[in-house]
C-alpha positions as CSV (number, residue, x, y, z in Angstrom):
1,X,-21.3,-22.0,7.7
2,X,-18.2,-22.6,9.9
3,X,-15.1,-22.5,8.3
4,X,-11.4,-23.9,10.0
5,X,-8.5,-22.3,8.3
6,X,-6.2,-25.5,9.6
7,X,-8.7,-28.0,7.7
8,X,-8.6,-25.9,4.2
9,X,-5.9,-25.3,1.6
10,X,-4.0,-22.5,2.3
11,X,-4.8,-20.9,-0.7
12,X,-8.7,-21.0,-0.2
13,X,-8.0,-19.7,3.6
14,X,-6.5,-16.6,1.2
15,X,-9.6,-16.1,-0.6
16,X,-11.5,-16.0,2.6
17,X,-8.9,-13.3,4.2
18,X,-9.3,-11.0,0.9
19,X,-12.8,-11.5,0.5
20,X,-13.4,-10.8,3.9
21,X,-11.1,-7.8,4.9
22,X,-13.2,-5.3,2.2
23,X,-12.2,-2.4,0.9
24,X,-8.7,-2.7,1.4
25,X,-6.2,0.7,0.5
26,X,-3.9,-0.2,-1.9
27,X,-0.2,1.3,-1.2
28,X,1.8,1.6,-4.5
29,X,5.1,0.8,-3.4
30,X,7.9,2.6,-4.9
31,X,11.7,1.5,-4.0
32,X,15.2,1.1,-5.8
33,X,17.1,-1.7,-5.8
34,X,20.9,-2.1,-4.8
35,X,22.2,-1.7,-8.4
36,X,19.9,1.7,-9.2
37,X,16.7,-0.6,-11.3
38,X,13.8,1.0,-10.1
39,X,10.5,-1.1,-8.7
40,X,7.5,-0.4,-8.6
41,X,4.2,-2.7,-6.9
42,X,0.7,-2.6,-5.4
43,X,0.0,-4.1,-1.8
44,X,-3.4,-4.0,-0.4
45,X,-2.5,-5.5,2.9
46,X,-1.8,-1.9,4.1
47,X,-2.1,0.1,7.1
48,X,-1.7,3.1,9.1
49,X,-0.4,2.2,12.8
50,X,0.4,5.1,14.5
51,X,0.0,9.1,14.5
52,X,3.2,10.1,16.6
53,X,5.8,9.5,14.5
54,X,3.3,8.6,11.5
55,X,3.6,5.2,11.0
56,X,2.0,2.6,8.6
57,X,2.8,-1.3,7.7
58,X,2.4,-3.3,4.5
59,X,2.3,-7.1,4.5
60,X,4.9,-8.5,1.4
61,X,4.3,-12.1,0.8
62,X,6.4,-14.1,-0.9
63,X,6.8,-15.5,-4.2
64,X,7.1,-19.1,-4.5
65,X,9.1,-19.1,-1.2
66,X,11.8,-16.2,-2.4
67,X,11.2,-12.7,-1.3
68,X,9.3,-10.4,-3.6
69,X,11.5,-7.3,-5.0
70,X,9.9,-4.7,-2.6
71,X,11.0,-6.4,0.0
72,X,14.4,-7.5,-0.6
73,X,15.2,-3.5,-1.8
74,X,13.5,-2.1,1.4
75,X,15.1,-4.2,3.9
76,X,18.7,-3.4,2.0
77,X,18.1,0.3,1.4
78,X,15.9,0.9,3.9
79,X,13.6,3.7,2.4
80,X,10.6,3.0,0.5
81,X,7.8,5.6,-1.1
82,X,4.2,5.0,-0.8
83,X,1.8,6.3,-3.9
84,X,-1.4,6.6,-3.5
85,X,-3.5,4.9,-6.2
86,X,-6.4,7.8,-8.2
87,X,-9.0,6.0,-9.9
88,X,-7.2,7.1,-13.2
89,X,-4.4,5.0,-12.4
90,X,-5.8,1.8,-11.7
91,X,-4.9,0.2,-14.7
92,X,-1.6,1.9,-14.9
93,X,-0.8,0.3,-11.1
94,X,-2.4,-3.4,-12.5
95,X,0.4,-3.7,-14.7
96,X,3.1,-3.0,-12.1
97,X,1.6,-6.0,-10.3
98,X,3.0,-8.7,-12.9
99,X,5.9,-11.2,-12.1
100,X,8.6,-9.6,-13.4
101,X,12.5,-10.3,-12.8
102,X,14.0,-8.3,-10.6
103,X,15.9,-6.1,-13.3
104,X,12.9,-5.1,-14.7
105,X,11.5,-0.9,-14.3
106,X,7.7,-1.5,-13.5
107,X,8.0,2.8,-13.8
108,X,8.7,2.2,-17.9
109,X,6.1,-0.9,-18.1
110,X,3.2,1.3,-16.9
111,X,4.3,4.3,-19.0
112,X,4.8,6.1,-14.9
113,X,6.9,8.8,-14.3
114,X,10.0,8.5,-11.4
115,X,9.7,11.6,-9.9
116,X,12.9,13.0,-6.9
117,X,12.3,12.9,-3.0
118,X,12.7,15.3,-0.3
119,X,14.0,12.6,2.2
120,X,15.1,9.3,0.4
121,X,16.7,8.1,-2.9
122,X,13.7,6.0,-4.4
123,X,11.5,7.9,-6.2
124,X,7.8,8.8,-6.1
125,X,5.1,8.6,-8.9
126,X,4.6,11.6,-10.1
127,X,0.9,11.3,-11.7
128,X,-0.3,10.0,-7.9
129,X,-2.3,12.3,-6.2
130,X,-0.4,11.4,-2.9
131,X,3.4,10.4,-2.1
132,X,4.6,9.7,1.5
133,X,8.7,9.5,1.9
134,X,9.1,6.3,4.4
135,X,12.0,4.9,6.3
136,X,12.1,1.8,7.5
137,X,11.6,0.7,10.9
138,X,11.4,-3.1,11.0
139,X,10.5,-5.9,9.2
140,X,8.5,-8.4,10.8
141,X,8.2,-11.8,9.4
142,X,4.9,-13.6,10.0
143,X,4.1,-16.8,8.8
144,X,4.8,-20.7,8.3
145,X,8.0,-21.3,7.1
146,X,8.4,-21.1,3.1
147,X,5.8,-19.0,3.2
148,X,6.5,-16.4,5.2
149,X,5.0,-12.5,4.8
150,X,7.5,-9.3,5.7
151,X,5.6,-7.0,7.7
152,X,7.6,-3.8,7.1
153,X,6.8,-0.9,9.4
154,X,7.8,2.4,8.5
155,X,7.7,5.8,9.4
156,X,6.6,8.5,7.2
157,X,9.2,11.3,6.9
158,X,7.6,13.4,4.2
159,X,4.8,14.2,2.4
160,X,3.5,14.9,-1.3
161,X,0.3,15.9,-1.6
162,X,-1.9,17.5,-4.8
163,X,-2.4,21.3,-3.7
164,X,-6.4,20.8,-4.7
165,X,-6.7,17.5,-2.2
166,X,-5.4,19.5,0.9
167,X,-8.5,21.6,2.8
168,X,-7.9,24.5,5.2
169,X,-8.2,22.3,8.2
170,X,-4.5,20.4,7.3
171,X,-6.8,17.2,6.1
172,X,-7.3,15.4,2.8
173,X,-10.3,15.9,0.7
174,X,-11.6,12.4,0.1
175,X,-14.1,13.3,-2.5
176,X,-11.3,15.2,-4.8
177,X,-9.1,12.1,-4.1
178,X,-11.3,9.0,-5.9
179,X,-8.7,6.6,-4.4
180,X,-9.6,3.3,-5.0
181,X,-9.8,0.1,-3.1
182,X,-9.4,-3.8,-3.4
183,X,-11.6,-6.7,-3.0
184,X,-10.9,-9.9,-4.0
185,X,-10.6,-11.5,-7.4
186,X,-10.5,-8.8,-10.2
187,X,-12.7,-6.4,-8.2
188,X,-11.8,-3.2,-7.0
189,X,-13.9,0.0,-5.4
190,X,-14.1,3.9,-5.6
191,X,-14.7,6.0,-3.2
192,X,-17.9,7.8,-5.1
193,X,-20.4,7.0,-2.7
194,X,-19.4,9.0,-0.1
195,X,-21.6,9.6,3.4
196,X,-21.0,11.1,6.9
197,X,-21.2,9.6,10.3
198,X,-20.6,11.7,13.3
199,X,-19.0,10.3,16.1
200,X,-21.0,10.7,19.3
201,X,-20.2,12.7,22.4
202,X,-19.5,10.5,24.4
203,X,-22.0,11.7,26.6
204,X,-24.6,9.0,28.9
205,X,-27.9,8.9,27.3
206,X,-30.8,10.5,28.8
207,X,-33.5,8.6,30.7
């Protein structure tokens, strides 16, 4: 089946993107707004993008053609955290992902706990595993008009990380993580199944 994204309502091109693009991380966005209410979302269009400085991006769409809260407070206070989403949390971070106004503290509606940063003044979630301090670098809008996403690149400036998840080598343990991922729809993945692949050597095959 061929499928043109100009010839099909927007909406179903969506549910080809997020059905498509599987598993997707989830970053749990943490950021305060201009008058101290804290917010708190998930956004699965998520990225790392560099290694020197550590950068990553996350897509914000809009809402109904007005900028979602995570984006508005990012672009004015220019600092954002980044939780990482345990398997326990997962229905903890699905109710931070209602429509609420913009006065609203998604931190009190999932029963979450605002925990102090090193680096920046919005806080971090204490129950996730992982917490990475960001400052913004730019915000990128991509898009038709009225519909238009903020791509907001940032740089990490510090990280939080459960002693247990961190091995001798400076990496993360993935299978003491159980981060999750999202599909499409209500469907989301763990990271049980685990399995190695080793990269090759780069080395010609032998004839």
């Amino acid at each position: 089946m061929i499928i043109d994204p100009s010839q099909i309502d927007p909406r179903n091109s969506y549910q080809l993107l997020i059905g498509s693009i599987v598993p997707r991380p989830i970053a749990w966005v943490s950021t305060i707004a201009s008058d101290g209410t804290l917010n708190l979302a998930p956004f699965s269009f998520f990225m790392g993008v560099a290694a020197n400085p550590p950068t990553l991006a996350i897509s914000c769409g809009s809402r109904r053609g007005t900028k979602k809260d995570t984006l508005v407070n990012v672009e004015q206070s220019g600092e954002l955290v980044v939780n990482i989403v345990a398997e326990e949390l997962g229905d903890r971070m699905n109710l931070t992902s209602g429509e609420f106004p913009p006065d609203v503290d998604e931190f009190q509606i999932a029963g979450l706990t605002p925990a102090p940063c090193k680096r920046v003044r919005a806080p971090r979630v204490a129950e996730s595993p992982i917490n990475i301090e960001c400052v913004l670098k730019q915000v990128v809008y991509v898009g038709n008009e009225g519909s238009e996403s903020g791509l907001i690149i940032a740089e990490a400036v510090m990280w939080h990380v459960r002693d247990d998840l961190l091995t001798p080598e400076n990496t993360i343990d993935v299978s003491k993580l159980h981060a999750i991922g999202r599909l499409s729809g209500n469907w989301y993945t763990s990271t049980h199944d685990l399995y190695q692949i080793t990269r090759p050597d780069n080395q010609p095959p032998k004839t």
